[in-house]
N, C-alpha and C positions, 0 to 999 in steps of 0.2 A: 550775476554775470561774471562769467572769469574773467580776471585783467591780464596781460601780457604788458612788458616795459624795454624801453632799451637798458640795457645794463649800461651803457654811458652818460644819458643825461637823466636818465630816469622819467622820461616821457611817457604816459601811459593811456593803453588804447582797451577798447574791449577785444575780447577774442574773434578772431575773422577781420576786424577791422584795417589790420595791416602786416605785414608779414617784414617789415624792413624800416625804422626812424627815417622817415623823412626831413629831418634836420640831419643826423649824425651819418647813415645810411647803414647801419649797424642790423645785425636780425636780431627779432624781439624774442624776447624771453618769456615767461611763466614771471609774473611780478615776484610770488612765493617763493620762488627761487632763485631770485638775487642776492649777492652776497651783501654784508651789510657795507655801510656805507665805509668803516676802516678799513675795509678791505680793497672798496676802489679807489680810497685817497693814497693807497702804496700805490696803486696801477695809473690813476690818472691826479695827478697835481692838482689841477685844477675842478675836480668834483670835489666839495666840502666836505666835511665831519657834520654829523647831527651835530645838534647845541650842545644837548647833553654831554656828548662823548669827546668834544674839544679839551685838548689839555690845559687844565689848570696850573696857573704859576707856583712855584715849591712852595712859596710862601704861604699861599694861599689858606687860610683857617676859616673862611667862612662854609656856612649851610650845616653849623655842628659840629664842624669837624674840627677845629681849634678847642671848642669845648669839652668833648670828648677826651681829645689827646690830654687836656690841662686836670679833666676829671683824674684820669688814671693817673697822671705823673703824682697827684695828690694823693689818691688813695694808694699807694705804691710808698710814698713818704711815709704815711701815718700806719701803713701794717708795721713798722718799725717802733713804734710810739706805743706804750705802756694800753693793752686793752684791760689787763685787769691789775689791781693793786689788793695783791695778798697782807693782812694782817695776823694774821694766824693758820698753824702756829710759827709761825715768821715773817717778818715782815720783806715785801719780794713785789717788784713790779716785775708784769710780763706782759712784752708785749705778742702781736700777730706770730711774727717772727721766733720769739723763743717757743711759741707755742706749735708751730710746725715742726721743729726740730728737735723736740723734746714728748709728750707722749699722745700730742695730736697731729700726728704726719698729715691729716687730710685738710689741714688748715693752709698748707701751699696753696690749694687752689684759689686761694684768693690772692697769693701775691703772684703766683705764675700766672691768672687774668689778666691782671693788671699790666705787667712786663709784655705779654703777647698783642693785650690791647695797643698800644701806643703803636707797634708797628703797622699794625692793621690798618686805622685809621692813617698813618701819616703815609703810606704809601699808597693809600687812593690820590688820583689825579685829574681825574673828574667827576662831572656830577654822577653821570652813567655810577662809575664806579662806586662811589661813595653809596648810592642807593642801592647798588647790589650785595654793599656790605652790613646792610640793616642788618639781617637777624643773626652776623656774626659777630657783630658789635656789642647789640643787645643781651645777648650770649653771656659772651667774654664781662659785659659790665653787669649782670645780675649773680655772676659765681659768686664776689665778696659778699654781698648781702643774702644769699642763701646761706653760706657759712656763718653770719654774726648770727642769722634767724637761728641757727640750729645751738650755735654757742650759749644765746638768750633761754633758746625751749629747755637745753638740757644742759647746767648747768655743770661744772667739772664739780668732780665729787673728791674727796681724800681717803676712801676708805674707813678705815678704822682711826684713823688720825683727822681731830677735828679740824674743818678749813672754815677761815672765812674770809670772804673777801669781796669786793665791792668793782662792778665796772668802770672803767677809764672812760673820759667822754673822746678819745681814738675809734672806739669799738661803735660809738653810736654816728660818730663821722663816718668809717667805713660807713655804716647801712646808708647814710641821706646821702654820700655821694656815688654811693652804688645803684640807687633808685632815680636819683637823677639823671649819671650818666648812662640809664637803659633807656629811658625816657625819651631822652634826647638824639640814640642811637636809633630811636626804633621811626625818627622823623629826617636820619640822617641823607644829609643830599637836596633837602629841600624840595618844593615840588618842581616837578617834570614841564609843566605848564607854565612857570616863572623863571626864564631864562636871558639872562644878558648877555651877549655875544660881542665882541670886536671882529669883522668880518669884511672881504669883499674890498671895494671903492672906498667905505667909512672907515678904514682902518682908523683907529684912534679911537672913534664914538663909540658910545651905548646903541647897539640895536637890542629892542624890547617886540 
């Protein structure tokens, strides 16, 4: 059965059953065709925001998101942090960083993840948001660890001049907190279904 709704309280009827809100006295709509609810809290004050979509305080680092931001600031740290220690034929630590800028340019993408990350996350404001930024999160925190993956598979070579050298335990931090903070991105916002609200008359309290 098709619904139709007032577009100001969102009262809702079956089709044919009314032609005008009997509370509001507003004509009804096509339910499917209402704008979403930010859009009538510009128009009308007092229709509320979903739960979801309430803005969250700046502070705010819960449902992952503090986790996530704190993953990247770390791994963003330690791409700078010796990933390998050369022995021969000289002795040379390198880390993430010399090694983009020197003859593996595509090792950036894991410190340019990291750097794009933080904004990402820190500039969600709600849950809404923060859940619609799952698989850009996840994204952005599995580049470092496909990059150590490929580093580990295929190891840099010297040529004709022998190398040898041994990984920094930097290079295995990148991969665990690369795999974490996917993890964790990929659950970002928490569920949609467990929501705490300050609202209404309770302003102050928890409504669950």
């Amino acid at each position: 059965m098709a619904l139709v709704a007032c577009p100001f309280c969102r009262e809702m009827f079956e089709e044919g059953e009314a032609e005008t809100c009997p509370i509001c006295g507003v004509a009804l709509t096509e339910f499917s065709k209402l704008p979403k609810a930010t859009h009538l809290h510009d128009e009308f004050d007092d229709v509320p925001l979903a739960p979801e979509q309430e803005p969250l305080p700046v502070t705010y680092l819960g449902r992952g998101k503090g986790l996530v931001a704190v993953a990247a600031l770390v791994g963003f740290a330690v791409f700078f942090l010796p990933w390998i220690r050369m022995s021969l034929p000289y002795e040379l630590a390198i880390s993430g960083f010399d090694l983009a800028r020197g003859r593996l340019g595509w090792v950036w993408a894991s410190g340019v993840a990291w750097v794009v990350l933080v904004p990402t996350i820190l500039s969600r404001r709600s849950i809404f948001q923060l859940r619609g930024a799952r698989v850009a999160a996840a994204f952005l925190s599995a580049i470092p660890g496909v990059t150590v993956a490929i580093l580990l598979a295929r190891p840099p070579s010297g040529g004709m001049v022998p190398l040898r050298f041994d990984y920094g335990w930097p290079i295995f931090a990148t991969l665990a907190v690369s795999i974490l903070a996917t993890l964790i991105s990929l659950r970002l916002g928490g569920r949609a279904d467990d929501i705490k609200v300050a609202r209404g008359t309770s302003k102050g309290q928890e409504l669950h």
